[in-house]
Wavefront OBJ file of the C-alpha trace (Angstrom):
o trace
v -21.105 -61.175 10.818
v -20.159 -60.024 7.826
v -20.013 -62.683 4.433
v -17.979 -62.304 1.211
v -19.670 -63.726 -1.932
v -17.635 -64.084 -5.034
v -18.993 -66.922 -7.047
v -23.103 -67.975 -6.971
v -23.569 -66.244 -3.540
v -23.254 -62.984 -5.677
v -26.568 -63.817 -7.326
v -28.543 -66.528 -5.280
v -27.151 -66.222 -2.068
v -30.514 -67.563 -0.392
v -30.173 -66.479 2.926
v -31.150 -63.625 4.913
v -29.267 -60.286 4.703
v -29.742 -56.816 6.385
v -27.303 -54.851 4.317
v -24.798 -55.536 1.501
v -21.686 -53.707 -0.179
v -20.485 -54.182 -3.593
v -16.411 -54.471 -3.063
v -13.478 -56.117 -3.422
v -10.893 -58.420 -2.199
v -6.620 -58.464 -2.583
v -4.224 -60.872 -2.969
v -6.261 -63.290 -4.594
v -7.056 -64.716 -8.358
v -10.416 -66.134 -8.828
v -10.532 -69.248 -11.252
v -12.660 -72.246 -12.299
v -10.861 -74.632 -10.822
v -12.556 -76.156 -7.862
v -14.456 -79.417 -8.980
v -18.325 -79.668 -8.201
v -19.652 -83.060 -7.521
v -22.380 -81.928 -5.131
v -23.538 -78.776 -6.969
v -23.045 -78.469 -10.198
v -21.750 -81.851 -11.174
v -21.791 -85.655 -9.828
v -18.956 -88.115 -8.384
v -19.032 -89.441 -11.980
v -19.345 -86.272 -14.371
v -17.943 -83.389 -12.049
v -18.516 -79.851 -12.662
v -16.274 -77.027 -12.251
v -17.008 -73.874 -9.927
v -14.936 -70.940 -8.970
v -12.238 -70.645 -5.752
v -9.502 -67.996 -5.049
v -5.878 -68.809 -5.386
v -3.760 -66.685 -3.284
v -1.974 -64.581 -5.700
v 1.715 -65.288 -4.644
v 1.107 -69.133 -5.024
v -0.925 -68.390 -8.428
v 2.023 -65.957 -9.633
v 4.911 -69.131 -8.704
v 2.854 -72.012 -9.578
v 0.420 -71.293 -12.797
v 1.469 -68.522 -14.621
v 2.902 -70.881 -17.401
v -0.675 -72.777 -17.806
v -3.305 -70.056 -16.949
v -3.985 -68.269 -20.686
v -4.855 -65.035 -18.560
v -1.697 -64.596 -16.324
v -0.743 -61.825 -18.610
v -1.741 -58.772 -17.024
v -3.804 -60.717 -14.003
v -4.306 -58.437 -10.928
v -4.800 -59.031 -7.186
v -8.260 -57.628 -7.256
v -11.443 -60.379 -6.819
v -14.968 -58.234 -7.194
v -17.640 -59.746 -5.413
v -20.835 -58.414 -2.336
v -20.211 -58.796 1.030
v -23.577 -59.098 2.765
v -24.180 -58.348 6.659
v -25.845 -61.523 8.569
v -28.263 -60.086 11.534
v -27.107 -61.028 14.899
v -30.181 -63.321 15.252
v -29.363 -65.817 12.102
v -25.748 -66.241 12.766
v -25.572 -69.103 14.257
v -28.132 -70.451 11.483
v -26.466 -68.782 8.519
v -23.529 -70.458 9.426
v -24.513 -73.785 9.582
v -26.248 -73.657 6.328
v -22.804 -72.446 4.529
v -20.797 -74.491 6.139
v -23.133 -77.175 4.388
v -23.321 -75.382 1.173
v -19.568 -75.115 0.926
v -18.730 -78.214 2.617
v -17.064 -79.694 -1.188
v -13.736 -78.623 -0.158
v -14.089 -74.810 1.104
v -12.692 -73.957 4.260
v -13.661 -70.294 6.067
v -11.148 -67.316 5.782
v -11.011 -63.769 7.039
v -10.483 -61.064 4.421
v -10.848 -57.502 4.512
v -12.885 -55.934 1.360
v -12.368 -52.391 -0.270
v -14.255 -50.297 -2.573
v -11.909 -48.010 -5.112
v -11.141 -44.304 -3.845
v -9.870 -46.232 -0.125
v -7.012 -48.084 1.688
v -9.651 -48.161 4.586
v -11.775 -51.613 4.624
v -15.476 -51.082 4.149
v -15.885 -54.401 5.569
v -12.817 -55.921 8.300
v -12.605 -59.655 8.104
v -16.004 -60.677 6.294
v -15.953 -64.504 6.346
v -14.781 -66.087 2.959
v -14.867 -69.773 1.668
v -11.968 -70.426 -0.070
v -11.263 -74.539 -1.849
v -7.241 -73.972 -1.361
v -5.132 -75.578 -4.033
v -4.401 -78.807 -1.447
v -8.051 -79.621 -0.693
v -9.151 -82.968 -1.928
v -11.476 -81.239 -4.932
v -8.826 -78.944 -6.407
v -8.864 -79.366 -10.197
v -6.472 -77.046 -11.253
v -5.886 -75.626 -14.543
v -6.542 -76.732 -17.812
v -7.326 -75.617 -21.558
v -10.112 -73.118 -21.556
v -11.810 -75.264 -24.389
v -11.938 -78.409 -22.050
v -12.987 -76.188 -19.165
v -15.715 -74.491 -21.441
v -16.852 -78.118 -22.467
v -16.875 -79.694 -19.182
v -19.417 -76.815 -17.717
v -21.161 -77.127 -20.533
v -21.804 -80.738 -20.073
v -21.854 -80.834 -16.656
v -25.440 -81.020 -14.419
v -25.351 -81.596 -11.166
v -28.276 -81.306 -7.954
v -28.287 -77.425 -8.235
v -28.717 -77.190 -11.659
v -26.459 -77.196 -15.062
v -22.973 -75.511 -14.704
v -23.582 -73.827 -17.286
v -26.284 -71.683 -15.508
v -23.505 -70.898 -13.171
v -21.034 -69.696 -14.915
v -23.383 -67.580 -17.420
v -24.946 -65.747 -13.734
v -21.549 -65.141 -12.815
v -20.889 -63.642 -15.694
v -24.111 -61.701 -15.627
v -23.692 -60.829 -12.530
v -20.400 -59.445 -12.579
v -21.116 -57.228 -14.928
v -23.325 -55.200 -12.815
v -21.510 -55.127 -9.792
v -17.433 -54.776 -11.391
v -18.105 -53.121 -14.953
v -14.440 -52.346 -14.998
v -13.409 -55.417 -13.138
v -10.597 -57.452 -14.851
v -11.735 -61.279 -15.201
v -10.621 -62.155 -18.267
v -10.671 -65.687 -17.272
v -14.657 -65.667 -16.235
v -15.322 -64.357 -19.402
v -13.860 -65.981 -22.068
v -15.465 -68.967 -20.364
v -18.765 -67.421 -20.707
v -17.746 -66.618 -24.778
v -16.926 -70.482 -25.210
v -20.036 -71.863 -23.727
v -22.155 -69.288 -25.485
v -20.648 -70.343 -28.902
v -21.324 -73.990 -27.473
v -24.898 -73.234 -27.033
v -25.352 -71.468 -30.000
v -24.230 -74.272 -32.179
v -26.335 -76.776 -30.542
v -29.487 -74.049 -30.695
v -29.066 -74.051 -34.360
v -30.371 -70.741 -34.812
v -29.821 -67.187 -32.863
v -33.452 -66.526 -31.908
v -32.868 -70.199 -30.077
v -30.126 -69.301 -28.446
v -31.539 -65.797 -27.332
v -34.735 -67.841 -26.281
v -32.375 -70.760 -23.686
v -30.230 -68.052 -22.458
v -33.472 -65.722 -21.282
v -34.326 -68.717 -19.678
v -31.291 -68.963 -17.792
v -30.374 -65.872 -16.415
v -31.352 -65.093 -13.102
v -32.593 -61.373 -13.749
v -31.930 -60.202 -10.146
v -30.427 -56.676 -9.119
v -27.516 -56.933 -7.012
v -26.411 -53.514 -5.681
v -24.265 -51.768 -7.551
v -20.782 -49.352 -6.844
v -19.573 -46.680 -9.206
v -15.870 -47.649 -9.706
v -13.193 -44.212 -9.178
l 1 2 3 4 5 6 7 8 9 10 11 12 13 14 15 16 17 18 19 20 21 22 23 24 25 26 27 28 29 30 31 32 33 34 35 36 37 38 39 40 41 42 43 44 45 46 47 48 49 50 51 52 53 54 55 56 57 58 59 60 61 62 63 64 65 66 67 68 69 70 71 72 73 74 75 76 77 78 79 80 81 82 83 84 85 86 87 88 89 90 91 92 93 94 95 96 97 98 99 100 101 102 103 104 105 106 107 108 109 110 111 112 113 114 115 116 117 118 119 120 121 122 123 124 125 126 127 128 129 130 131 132 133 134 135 136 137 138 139 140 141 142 143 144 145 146 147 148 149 150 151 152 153 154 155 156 157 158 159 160 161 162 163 164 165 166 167 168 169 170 171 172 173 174 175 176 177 178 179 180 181 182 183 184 185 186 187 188 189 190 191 192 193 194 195 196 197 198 199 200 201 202 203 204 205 206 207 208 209 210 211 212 213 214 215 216 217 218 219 220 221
């Protein structure tokens, strides 16, 4: 079984892997608009995480409120990860728990630049579609950047999400094109940099943050 990661399960997936590929997915648009009351958030101060939005529906539906539809490709950057035979079964379960806030599985094929050919054919992905019961939907990035910044929730501050993503992403897509993800990350920074009151404070609670983990890595053509 093969397991697409494109939001926290690219840098904590916790669970056990016996190979991984950096690579991509099509036809989607991957946005912070899934709410988070079991992660990242609570029933009464929810978070926000990431989900995909098929690209057609995202092209018809949001273009007019999504800052970063200018220019927006089909391309999602994320690790698929190989599950051994023996921890299926297992490894399902527990995702199927970790993802149970509104994600539902889907089958996606996922490329690496220079190829049409899949590396990976239809790696499980857990997708919150626009009509589950968690779907925020868009909204200004400054009350998006506010609300993670805020927001805390069983697995830690959303904040320390996002910024990981970000980190993360960086590594493994150098030339991806998330504009989205990362003026996120710029807002919350600035957000943490005013409450820090100083930049050695700032530089000091985001070392503290940052997972410093070393996903693998593909040289983009």
């Amino acid at each position: 079984m093969w397991l697409f990661g494109y939001g926290s399960l690219i840098w904590r997936p916790d669970l056990e892997y016996e190979d991984s590929k950096v690579g991509y997915i099509r036809g989607h648009v991957r946005r912070f608009w899934q709410s988070s009351t079991d992660h990242r958030g609570t029933e009464e101060a929810p978070g926000r995480v990431v989900t995909l939005i098929p690209f057609d529906e995202f092209s018809e539906r949001f273009t007019l409120q999504d800052q970063h539809s200018t220019g927006q490709d089909d391309i999602t950057w994320g690790v698929a990860y190989r599950i051994p035979e023996a921890k299926v079964a297992e490894t399902k379960a527990y995702l199927d728990h970790r993802e149970k806030n509104g994600y539902k599985t889907h089958f996606l094929d996922v490329y690496q630049p220079g190829s049409d050919v899949p590396v990976v054919e239809k790696a499980i992905v857990y997708i919150g579609s626009t009509d589950n019961s968690e779907f925020a939907g868009p909204a200004p990035l400054d009350l998006i950047a506010k609300q993670i910044y805020s927001s805390h929730g069983p697995s830690g501050a959303n904040k320390d999400y996002l910024l990981n993503l970000a980190h993360s992403l960086r590594t493994v897509a150098p030339t991806g094109n998330d504009q989205h993800l990362f003026e996120l990350e710029a807002r919350v920074k600035a957000l943490m940099l005013q409450d820090a009151g100083s930049q050695e404070a700032f530089d000091l609670m985001l070392s503290q943050i940052i997972i410093q983990s070393k996903p693998p890595t593909v040289n983009p053509v």
